[in-house]
Structures are given as structure tokens and as C-alpha cells.
C-alpha positions in Angstrom: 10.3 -0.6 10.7 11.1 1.4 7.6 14.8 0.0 7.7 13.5 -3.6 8.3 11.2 -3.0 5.0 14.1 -1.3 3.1 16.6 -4.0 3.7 13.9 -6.9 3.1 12.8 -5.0 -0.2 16.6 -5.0 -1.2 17.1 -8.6 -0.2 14.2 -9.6 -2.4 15.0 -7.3 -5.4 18.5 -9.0 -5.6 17.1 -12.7 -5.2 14.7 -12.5 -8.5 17.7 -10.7 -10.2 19.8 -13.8 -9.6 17.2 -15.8 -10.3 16.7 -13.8 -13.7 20.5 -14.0 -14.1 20.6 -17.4 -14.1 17.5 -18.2 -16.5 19.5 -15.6 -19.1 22.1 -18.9 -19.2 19.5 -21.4 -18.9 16.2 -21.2 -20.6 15.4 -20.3 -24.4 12.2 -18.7 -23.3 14.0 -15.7 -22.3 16.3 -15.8 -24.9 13.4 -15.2 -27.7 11.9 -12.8 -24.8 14.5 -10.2 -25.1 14.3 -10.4 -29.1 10.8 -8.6 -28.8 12.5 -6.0 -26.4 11.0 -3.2 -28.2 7.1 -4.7 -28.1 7.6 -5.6 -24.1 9.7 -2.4 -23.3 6.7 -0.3 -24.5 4.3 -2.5 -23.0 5.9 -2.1 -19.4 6.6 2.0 -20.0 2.8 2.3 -20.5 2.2 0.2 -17.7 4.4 2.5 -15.3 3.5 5.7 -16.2 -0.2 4.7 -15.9 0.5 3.4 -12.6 2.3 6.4 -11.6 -0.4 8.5 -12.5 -2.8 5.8 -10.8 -0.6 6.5 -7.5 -0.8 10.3 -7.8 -4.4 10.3 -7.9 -5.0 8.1 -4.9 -2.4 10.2 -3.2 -4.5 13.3 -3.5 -7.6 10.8 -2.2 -6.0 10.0 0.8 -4.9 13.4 1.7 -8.4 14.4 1.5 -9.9 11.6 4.3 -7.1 12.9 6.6 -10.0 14.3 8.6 -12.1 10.9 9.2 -11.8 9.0 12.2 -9.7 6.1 10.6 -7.3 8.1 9.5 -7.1 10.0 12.9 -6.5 6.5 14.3 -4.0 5.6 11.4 -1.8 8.5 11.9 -1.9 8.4 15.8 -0.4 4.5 15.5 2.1 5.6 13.2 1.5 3.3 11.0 0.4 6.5 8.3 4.5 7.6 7.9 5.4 3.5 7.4 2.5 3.7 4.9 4.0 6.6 3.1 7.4 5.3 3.2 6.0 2.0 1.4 4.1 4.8 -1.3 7.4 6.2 -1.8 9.1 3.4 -2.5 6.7 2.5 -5.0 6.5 5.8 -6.8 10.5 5.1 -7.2 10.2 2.1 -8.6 7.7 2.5 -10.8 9.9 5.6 -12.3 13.1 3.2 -12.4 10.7 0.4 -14.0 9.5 3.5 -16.4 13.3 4.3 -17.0 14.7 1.0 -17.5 12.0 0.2 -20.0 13.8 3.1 -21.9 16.7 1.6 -21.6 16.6 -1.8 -22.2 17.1 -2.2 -25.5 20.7 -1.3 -24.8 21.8 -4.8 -23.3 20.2 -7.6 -21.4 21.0 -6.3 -18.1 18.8 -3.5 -18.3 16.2 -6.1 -19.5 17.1 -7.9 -16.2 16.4 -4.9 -14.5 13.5 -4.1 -16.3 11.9 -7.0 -15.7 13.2 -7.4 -12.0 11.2 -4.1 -11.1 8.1 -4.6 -12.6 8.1 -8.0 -10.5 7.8 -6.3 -7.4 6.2 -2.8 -8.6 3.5 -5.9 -9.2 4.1 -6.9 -5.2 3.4 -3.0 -4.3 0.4 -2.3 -6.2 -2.3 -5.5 -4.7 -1.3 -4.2 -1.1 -2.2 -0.5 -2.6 -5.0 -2.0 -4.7 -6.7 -3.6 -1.7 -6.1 -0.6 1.2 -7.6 1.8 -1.0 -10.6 -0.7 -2.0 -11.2 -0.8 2.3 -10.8 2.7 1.8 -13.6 3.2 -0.1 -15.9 0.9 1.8 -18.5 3.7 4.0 -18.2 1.1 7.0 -14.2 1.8 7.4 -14.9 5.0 8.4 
């Protein structure tokens, strides 16, 4: 399951790169995009390192409900080590979104990237967003 998730997480990082790739050629929008570089660079750094702090805290919240029934029933399935996995993967590329937002005013395909992972650190966080809204509903436990 992990691998599957991995290799559908790659597949779809490289498809909106290409897709970004080709609007660099195509569209003037981007073009005047990556001339505010430095206002939307500091915009997304702010936006990853919050996140990432976001992520730590409900980290420490879920290690705390280990104990409750649901999670007894989570961890038995195995679905708690897939979940992790996916947490992992988000904490990385949040950090790479965080470190290519540094970056980016060095060329546009750092902005590429830039852009590219705060996409899908945006696919990561509803899925997180919603689990740990459930979580804090009394009547999942």
C-alpha cells in the first residue's frame, strides 16, 4: 500500500510539473507571476512552516488518543503505519515546499517546483484537516 501511494504521489507530482512546464511557454499569467517571486516566495514559506508546525501539534494529539478504542481499532487494521507513512510524506514536502520557496528566486525551475509542491502539500492537508476534525468529534470514540 505504501509503495502503491509512493509511486501514485510521484506520478502526480511529475504530471502538474509538466503541466507547469508547459504554461512557463504558454501563458503570460505566469510570466508576470514569477516577476513577484519575492512577494509569493514569502507568502508560501509562511504558509509551510505554519503548516509544519500545524502537523507537529496534531502529531503530539494523536499520540495522546493512542489509548481510545478507535485508535486500538486503527492500529490493529493497519491502517495507523499507512497513515503515518502519508504524515510523513507530508512533513517532507512541506519542508521541500519551505526550501524551494528559498530558493526560487534563483531560476524559474525552482519556481516550478515551488509551486508544484505547494499543489499537492494542498492535496495532503484537507485529508489531514478532515481526519483530525472526526477526530475531535466525542462520538468517534
Amino acid at each position: 500500500m505504501k509503495i502503491l501511494f509512493a509511486l501514485i504521489h510521484s506520478i502526480l507530482f511529475g504530471i502538474l510539473y509538466l503541466v507547469l512546464e508547459y504554461w512557463v511557454d504558454q501563458k503570460d499569467f505566469y510570466a508576470s507571476l514569477f516577476q513577484k517571486v519575492d512577494l509569493l516566495s514569502t507568502f508560501i514559506s509562511s504558509y509551510s512552516f505554519t503548516m509544519l508546525g500545524f502537523l507537529a501539534a496534531l502529531i503530539s494529539i494523536i499520540f495522546s488518543y493512542l489509548d481510545k478504542p478507535f485508535f486500538k481499532k486503527y492500529t490493529s487494521d493497519g491502517r495507523f503505519g499507512v497513515f503515518l507513512f502519508v504524515f510523513l510524506i507530508c512533513i517532507i514536502h512541506l519542508s521541500l515546499t519551505f526550501v524551494f520557496s528559498l530558493m526560487s528566486f534563483l531560476n524559474v525551475t525552482l519556481f516550478n517546483l515551488m509551486i508544484t509542491s505547494v499543489l499537492i502539500s494542498f492535496l495532503y492537508i484537507i485529508p489531514f484537516s478532515r481526519f483530525f476534525y472526526g477526530l475531535a468529534n466525542p462520538k468517534s470514540f
